[in-house]
PDB file of the backbone (N, CA, C, O) and the ligand in Angstrom, with CONECT records:
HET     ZN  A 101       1
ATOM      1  N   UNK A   1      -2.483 -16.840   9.136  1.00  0.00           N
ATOM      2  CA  UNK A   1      -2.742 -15.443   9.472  1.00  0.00           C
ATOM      3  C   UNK A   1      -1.412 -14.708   9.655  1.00  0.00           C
ATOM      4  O   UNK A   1      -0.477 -15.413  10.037  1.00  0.00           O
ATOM      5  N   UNK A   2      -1.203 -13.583   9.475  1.00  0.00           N
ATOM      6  CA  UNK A   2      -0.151 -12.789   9.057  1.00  0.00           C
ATOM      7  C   UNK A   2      -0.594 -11.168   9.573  1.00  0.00           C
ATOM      8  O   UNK A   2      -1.496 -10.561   8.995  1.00  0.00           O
ATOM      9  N   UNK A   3       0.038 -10.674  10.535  1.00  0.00           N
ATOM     10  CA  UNK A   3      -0.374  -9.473  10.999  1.00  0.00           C
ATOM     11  C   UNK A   3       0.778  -8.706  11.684  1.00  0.00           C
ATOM     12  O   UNK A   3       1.126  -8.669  12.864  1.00  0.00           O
ATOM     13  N   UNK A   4       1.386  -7.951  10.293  1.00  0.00           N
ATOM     14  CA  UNK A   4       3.221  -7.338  10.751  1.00  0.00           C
ATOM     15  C   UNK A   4       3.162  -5.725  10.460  1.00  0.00           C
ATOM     16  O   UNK A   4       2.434  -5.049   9.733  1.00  0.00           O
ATOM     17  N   UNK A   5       4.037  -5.465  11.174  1.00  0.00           N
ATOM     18  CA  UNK A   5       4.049  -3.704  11.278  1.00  0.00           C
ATOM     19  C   UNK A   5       5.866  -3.643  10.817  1.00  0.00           C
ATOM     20  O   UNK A   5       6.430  -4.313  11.682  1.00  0.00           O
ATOM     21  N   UNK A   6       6.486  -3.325  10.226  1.00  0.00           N
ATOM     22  CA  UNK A   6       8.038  -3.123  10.336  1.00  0.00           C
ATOM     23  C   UNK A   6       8.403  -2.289   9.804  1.00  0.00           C
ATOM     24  O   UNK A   6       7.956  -1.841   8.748  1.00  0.00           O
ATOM     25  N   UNK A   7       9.719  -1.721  10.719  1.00  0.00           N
ATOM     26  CA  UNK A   7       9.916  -0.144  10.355  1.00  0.00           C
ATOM     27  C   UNK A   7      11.589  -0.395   9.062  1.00  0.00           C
ATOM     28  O   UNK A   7      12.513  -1.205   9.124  1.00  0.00           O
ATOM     29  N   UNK A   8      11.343   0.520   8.237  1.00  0.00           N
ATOM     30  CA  UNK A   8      12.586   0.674   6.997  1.00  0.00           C
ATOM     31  C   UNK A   8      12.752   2.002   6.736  1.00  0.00           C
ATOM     32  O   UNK A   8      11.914   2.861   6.460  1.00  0.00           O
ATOM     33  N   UNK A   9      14.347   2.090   6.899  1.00  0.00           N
ATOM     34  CA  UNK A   9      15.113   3.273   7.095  1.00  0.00           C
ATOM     35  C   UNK A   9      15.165   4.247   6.212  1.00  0.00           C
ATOM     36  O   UNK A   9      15.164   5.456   6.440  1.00  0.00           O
ATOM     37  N   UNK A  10      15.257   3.141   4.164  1.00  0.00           N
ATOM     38  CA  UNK A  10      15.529   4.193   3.355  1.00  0.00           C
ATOM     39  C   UNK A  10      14.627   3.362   2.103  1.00  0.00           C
ATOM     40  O   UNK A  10      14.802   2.232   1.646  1.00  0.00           O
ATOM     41  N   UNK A  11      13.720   4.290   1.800  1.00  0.00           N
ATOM     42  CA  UNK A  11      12.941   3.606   0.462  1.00  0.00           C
ATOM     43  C   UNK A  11      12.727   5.065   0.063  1.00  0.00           C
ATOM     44  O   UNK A  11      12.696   6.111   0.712  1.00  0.00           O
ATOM     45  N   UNK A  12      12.569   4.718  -1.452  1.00  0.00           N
ATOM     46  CA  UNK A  12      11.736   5.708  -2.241  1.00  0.00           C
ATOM     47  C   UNK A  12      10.159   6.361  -2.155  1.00  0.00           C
ATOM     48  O   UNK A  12       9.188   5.841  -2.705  1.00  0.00           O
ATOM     49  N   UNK A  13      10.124   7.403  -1.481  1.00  0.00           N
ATOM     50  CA  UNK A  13       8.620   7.616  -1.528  1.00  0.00           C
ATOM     51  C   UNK A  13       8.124   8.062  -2.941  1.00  0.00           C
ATOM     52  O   UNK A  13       8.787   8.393  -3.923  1.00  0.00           O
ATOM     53  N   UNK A  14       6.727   7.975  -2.763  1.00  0.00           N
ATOM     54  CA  UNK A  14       6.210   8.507  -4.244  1.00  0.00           C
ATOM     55  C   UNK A  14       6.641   9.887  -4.538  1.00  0.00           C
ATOM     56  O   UNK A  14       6.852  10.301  -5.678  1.00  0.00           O
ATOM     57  N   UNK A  15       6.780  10.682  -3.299  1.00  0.00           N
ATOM     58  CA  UNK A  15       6.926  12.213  -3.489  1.00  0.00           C
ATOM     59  C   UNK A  15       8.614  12.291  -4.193  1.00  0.00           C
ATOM     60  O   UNK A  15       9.117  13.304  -4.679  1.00  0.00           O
ATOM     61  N   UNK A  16       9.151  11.177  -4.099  1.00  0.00           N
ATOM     62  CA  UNK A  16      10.742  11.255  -4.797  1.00  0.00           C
ATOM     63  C   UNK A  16      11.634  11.109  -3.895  1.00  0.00           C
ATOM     64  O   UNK A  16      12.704  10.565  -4.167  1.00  0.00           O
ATOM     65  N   UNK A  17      11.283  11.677  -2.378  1.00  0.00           N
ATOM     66  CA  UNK A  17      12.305  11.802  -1.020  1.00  0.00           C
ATOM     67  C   UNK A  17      12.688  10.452  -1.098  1.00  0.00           C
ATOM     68  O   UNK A  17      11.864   9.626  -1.490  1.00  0.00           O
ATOM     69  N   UNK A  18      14.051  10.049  -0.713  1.00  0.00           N
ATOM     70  CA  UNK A  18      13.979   8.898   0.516  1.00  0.00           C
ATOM     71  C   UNK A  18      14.031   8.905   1.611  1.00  0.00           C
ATOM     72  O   UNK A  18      14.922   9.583   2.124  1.00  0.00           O
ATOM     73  N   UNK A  19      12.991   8.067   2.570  1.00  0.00           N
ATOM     74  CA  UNK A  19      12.515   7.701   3.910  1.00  0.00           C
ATOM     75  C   UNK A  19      12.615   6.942   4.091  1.00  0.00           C
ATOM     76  O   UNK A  19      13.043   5.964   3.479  1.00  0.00           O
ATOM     77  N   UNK A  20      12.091   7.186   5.429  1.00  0.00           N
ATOM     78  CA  UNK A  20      12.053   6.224   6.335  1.00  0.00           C
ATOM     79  C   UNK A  20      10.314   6.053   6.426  1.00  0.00           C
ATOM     80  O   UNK A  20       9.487   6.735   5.820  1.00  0.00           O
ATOM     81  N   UNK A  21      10.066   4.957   7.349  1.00  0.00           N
ATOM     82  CA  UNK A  21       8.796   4.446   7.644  1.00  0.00           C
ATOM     83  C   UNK A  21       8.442   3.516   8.042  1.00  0.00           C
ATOM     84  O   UNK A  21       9.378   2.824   8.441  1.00  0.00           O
ATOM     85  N   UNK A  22       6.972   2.834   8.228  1.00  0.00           N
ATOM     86  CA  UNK A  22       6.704   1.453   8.070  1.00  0.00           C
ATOM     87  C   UNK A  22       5.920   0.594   7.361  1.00  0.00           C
ATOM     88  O   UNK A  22       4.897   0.997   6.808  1.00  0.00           O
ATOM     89  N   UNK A  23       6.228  -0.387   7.316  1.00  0.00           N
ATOM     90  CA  UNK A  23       5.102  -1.157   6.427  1.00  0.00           C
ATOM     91  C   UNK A  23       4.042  -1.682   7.425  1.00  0.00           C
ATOM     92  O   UNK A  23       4.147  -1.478   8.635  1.00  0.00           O
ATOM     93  N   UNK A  24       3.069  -2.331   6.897  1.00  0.00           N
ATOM     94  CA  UNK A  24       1.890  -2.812   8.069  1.00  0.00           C
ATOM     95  C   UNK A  24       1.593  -3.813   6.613  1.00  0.00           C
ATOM     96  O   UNK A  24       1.343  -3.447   5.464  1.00  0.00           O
ATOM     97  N   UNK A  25       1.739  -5.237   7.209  1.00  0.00           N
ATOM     98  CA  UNK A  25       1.256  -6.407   6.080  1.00  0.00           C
ATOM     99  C   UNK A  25       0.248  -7.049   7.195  1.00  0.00           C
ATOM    100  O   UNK A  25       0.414  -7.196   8.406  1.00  0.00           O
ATOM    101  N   UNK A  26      -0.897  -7.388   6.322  1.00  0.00           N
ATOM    102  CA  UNK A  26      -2.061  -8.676   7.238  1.00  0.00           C
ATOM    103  C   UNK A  26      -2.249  -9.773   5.641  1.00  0.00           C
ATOM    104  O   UNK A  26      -2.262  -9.561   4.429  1.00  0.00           O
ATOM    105  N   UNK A  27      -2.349 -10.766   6.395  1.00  0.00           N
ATOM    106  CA  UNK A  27      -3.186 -11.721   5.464  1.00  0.00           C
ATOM    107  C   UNK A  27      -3.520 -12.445   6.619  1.00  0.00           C
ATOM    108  O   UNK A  27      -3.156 -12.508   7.793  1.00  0.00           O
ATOM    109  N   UNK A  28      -4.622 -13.147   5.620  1.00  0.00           N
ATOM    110  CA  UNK A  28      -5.753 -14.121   6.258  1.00  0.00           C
ATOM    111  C   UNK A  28      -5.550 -15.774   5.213  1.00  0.00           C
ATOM    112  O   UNK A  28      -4.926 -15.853   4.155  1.00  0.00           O
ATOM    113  N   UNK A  29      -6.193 -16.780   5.837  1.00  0.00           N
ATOM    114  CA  UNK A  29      -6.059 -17.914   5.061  1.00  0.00           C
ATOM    115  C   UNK A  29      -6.689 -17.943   4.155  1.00  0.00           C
ATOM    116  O   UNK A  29      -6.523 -18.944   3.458  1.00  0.00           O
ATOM    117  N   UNK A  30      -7.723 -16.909   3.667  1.00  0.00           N
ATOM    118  CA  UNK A  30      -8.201 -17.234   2.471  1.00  0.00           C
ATOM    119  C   UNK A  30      -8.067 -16.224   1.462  1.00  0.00           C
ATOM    120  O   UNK A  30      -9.057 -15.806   0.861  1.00  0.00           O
ATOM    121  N   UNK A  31      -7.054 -15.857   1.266  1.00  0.00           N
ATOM    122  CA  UNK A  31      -6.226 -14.847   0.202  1.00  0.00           C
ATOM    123  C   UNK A  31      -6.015 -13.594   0.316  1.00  0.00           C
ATOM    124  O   UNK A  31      -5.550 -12.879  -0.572  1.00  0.00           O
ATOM    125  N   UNK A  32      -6.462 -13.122   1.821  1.00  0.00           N
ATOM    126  CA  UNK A  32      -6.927 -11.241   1.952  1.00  0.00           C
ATOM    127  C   UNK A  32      -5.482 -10.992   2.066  1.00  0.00           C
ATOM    128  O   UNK A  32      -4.659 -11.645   2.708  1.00  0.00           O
ATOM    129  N   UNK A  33      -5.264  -9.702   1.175  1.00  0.00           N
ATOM    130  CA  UNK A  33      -3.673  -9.665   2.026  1.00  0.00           C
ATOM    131  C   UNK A  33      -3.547  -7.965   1.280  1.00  0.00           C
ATOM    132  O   UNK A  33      -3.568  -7.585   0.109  1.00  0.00           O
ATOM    133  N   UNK A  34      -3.396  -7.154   2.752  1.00  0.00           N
ATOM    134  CA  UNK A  34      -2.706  -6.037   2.832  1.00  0.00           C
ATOM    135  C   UNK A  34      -1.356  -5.609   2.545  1.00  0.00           C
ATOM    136  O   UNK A  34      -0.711  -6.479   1.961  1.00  0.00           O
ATOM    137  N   UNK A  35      -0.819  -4.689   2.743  1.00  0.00           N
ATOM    138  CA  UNK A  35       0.070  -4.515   2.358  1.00  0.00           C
ATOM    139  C   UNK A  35       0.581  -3.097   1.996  1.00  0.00           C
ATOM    140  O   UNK A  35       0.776  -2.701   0.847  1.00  0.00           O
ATOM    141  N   UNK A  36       0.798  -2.283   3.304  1.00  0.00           N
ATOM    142  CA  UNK A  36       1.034  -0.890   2.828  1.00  0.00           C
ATOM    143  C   UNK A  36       2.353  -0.119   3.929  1.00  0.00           C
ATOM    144  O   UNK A  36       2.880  -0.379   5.011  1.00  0.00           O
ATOM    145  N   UNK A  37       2.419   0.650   3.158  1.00  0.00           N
ATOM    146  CA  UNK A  37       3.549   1.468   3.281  1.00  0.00           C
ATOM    147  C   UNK A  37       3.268   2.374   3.521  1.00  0.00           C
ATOM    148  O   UNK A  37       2.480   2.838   2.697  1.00  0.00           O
ATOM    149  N   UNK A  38       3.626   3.364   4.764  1.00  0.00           N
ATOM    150  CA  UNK A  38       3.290   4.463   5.156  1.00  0.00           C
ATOM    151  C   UNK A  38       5.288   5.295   5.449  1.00  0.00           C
ATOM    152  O   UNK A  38       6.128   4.893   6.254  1.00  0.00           O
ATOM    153  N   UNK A  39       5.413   6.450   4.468  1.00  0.00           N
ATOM    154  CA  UNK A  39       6.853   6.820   4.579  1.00  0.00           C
ATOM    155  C   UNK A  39       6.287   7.748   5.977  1.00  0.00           C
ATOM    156  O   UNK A  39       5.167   7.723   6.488  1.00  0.00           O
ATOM    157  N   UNK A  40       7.461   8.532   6.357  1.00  0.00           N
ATOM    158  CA  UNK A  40       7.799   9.319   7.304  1.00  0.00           C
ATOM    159  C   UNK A  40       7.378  10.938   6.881  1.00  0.00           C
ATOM    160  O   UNK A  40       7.067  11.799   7.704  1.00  0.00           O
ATOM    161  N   UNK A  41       7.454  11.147   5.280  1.00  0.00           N
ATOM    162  CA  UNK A  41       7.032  12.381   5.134  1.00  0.00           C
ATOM    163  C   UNK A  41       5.527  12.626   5.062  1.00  0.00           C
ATOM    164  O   UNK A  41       4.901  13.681   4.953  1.00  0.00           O
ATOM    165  N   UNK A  42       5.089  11.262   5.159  1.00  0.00           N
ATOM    166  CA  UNK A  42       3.586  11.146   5.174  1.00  0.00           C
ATOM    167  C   UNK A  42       2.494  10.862   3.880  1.00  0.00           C
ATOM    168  O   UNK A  42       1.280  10.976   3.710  1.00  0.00           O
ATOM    169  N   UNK A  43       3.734  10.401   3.038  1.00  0.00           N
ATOM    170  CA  UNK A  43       3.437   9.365   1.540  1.00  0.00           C
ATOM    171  C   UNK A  43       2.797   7.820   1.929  1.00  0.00           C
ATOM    172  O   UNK A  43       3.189   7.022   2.781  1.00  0.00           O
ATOM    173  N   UNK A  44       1.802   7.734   1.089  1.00  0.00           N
ATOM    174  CA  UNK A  44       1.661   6.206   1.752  1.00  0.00           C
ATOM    175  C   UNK A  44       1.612   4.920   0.101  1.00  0.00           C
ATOM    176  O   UNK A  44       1.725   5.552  -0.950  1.00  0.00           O
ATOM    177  N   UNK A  45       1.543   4.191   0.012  1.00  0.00           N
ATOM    178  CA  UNK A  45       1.517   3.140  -0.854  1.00  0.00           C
ATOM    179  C   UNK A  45       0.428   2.173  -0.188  1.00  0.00           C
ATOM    180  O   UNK A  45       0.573   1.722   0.947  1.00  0.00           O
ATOM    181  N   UNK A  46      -0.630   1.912  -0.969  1.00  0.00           N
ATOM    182  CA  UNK A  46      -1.037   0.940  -0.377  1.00  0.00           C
ATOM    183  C   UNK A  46      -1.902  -0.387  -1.392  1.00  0.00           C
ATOM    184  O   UNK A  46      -2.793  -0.200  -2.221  1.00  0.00           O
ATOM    185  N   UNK A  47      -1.234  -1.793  -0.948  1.00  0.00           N
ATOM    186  CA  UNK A  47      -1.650  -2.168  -2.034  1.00  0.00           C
ATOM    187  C   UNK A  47      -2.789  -3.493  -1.234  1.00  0.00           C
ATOM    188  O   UNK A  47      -2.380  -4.086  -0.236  1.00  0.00           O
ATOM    189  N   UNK A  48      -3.896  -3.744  -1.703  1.00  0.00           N
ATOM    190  CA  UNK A  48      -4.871  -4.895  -0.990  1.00  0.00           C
ATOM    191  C   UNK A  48      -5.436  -5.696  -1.908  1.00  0.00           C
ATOM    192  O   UNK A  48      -6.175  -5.293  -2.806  1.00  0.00           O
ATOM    193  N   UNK A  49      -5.008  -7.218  -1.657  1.00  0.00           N
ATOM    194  CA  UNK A  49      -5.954  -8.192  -2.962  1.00  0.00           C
ATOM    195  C   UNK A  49      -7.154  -8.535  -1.907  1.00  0.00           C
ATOM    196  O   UNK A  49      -7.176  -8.578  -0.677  1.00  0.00           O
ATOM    197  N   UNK A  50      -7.933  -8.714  -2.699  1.00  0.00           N
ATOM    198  CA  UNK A  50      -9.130  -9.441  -1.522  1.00  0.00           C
ATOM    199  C   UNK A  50      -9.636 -10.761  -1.879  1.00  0.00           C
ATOM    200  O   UNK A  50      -8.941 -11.491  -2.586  1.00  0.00           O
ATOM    201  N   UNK A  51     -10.801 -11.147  -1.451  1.00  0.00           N
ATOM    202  CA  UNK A  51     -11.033 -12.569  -1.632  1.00  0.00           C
ATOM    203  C   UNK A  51     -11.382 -13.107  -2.938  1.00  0.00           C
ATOM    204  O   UNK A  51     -11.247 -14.274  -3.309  1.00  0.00           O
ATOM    205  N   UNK A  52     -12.022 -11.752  -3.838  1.00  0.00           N
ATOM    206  CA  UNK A  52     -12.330 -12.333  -5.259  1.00  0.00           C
ATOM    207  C   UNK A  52     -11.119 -12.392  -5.791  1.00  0.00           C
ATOM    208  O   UNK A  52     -11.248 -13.231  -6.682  1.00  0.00           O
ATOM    209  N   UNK A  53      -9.727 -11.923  -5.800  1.00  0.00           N
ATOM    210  CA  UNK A  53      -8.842 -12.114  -6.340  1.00  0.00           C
ATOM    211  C   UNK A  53      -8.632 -10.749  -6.871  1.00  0.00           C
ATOM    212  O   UNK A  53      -7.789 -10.592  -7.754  1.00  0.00           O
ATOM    213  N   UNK A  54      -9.410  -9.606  -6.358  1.00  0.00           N
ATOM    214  CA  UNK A  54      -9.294  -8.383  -6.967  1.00  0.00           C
ATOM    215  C   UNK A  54      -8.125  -7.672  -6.243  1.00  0.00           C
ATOM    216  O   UNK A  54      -7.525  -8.013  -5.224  1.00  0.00           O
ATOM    217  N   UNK A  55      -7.920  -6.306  -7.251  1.00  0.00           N
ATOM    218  CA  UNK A  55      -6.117  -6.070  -6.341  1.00  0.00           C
ATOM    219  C   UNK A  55      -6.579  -4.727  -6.334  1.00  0.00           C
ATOM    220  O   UNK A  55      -7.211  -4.303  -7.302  1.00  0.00           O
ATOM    221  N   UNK A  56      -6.292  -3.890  -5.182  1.00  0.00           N
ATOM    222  CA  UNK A  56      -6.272  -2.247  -5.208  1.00  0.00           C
ATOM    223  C   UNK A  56      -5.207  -1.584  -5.066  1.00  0.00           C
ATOM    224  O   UNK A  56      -4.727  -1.635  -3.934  1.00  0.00           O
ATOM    225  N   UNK A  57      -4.671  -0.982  -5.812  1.00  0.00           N
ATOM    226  CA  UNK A  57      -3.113  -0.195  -5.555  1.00  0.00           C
ATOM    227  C   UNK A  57      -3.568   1.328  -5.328  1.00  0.00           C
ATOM    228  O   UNK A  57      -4.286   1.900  -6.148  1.00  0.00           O
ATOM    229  N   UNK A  58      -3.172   1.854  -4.333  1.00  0.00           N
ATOM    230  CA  UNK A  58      -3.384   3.192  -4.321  1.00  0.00           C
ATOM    231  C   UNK A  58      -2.360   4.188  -3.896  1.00  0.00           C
ATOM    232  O   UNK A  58      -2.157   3.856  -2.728  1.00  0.00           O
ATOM    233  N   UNK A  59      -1.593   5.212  -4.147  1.00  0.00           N
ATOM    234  CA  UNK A  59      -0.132   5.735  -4.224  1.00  0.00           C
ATOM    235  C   UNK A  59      -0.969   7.196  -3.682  1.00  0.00           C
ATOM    236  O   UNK A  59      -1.894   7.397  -4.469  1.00  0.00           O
ATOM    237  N   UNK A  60      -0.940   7.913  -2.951  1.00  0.00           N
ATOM    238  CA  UNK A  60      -1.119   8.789  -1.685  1.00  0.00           C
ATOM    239  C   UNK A  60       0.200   9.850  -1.323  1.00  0.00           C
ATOM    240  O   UNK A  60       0.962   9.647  -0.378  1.00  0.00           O
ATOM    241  N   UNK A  61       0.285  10.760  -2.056  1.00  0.00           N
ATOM    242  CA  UNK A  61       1.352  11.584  -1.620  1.00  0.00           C
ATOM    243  C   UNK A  61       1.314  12.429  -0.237  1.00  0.00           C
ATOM    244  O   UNK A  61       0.288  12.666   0.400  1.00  0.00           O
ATOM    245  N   UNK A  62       2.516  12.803   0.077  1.00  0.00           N
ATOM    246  CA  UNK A  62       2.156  13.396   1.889  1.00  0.00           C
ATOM    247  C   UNK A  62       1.219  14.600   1.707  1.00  0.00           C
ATOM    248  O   UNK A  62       0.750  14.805   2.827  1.00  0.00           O
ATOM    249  N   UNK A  63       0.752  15.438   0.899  1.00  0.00           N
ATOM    250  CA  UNK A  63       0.054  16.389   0.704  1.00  0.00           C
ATOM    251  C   UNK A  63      -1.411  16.124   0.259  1.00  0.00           C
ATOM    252  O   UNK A  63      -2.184  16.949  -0.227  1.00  0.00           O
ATOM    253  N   UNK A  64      -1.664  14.687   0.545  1.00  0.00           N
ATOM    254  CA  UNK A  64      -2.975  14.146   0.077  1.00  0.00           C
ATOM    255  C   UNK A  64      -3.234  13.979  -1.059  1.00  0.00           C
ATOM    256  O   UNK A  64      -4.396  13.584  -1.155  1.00  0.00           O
ATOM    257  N   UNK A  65      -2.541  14.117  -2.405  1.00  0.00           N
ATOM    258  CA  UNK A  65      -2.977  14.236  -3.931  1.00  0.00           C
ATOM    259  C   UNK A  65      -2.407  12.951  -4.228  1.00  0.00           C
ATOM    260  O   UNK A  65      -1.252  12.535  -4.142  1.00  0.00           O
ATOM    261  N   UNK A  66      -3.670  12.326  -4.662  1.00  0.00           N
ATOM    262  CA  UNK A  66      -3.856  10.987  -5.268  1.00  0.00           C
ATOM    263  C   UNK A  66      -3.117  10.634  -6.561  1.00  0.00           C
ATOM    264  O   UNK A  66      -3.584  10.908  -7.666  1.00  0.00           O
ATOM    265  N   UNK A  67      -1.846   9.960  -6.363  1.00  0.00           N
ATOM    266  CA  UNK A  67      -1.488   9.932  -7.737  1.00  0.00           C
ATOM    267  C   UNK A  67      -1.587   8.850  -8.308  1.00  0.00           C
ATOM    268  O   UNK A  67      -1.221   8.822  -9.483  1.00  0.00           O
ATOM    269  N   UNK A  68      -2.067   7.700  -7.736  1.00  0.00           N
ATOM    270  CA  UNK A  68      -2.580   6.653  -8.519  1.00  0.00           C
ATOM    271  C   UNK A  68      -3.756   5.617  -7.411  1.00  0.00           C
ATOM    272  O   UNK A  68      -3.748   5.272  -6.230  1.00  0.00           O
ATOM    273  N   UNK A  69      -4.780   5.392  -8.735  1.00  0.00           N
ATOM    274  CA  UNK A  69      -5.615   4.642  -7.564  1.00  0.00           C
ATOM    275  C   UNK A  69      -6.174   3.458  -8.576  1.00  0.00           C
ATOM    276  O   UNK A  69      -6.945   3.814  -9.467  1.00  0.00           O
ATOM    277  N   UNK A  70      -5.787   1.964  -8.461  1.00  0.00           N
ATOM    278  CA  UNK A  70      -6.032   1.421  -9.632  1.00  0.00           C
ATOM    279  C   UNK A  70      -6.908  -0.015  -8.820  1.00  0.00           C
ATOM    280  O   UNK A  70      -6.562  -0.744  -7.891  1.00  0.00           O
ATOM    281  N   UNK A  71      -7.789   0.015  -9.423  1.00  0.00           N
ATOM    282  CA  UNK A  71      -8.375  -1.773  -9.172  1.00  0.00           C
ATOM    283  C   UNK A  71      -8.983  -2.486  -9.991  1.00  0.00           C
ATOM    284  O   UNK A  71      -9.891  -1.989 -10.658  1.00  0.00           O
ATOM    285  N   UNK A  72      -8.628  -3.807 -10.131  1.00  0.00           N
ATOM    286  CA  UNK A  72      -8.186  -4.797 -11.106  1.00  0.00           C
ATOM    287  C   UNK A  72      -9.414  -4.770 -11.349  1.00  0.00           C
ATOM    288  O   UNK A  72      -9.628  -4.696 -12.559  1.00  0.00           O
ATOM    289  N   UNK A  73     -10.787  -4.813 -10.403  1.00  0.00           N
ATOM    290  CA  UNK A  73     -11.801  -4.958 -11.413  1.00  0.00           C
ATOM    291  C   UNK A  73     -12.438  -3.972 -12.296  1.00  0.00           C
ATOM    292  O   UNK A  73     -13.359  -4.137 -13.095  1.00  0.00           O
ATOM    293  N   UNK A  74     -11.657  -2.732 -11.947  1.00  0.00           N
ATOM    294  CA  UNK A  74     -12.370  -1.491 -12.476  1.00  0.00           C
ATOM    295  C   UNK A  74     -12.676  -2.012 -14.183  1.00  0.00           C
ATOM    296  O   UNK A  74     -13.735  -1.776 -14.765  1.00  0.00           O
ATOM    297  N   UNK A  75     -11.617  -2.682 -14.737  1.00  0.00           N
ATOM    298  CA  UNK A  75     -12.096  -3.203 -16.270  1.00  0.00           C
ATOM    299  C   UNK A  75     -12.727  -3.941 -16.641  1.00  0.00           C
ATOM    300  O   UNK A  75     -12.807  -4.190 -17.844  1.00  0.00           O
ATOM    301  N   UNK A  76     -13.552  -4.691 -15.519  1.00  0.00           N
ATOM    302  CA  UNK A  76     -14.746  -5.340 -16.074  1.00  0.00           C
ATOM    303  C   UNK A  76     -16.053  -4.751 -16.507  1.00  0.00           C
ATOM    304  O   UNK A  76     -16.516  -3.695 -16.078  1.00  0.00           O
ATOM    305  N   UNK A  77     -16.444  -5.309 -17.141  1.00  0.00           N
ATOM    306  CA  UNK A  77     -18.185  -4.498 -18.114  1.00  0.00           C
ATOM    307  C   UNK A  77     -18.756  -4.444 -16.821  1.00  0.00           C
ATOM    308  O   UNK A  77     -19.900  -4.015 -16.670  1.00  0.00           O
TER     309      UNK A  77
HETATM  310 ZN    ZN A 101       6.445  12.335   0.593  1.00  0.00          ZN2+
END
């Protein structure tokens, strides 16, 4: 089990700024695992596999406009 919050000074947000912020990671023993990024201007990244092995990436600019929202199973029939 894995359940971390940590703060980073200078990354690229989606909006282009560099920030500051934190990350927040969880996993569990049977593959769940979070994993997101929240900047300071209020951009977030967030990426989650879950137990089927499926992955969700979703990119969240500070003004709320969705600029990417992708999951691995969306391409199945
Ligand atoms: Zn931003």
């Amino acid at each position: 089990m894995l359940n971390t919050t940590n703060e980073f000074t200078a990354e690229k947000a989606p909006c282009g700024k560099v920030e500051g912020g934190s990350r927040h990671r969880e996993e569990d023993d049977d593959g769940l695992t979070f994993d997101d990024l929240t900047y300071s201007c209020g951009c977030r990244r967030i990426r989650h596999v879950f137990h089927d092995g499926s992955i969700r990436l979703k990119t969240i600019r500070h003004d709320g406009k969705v600029l990417a929202d992708e999951h691995s199973a969306d391409h199945e029939a």
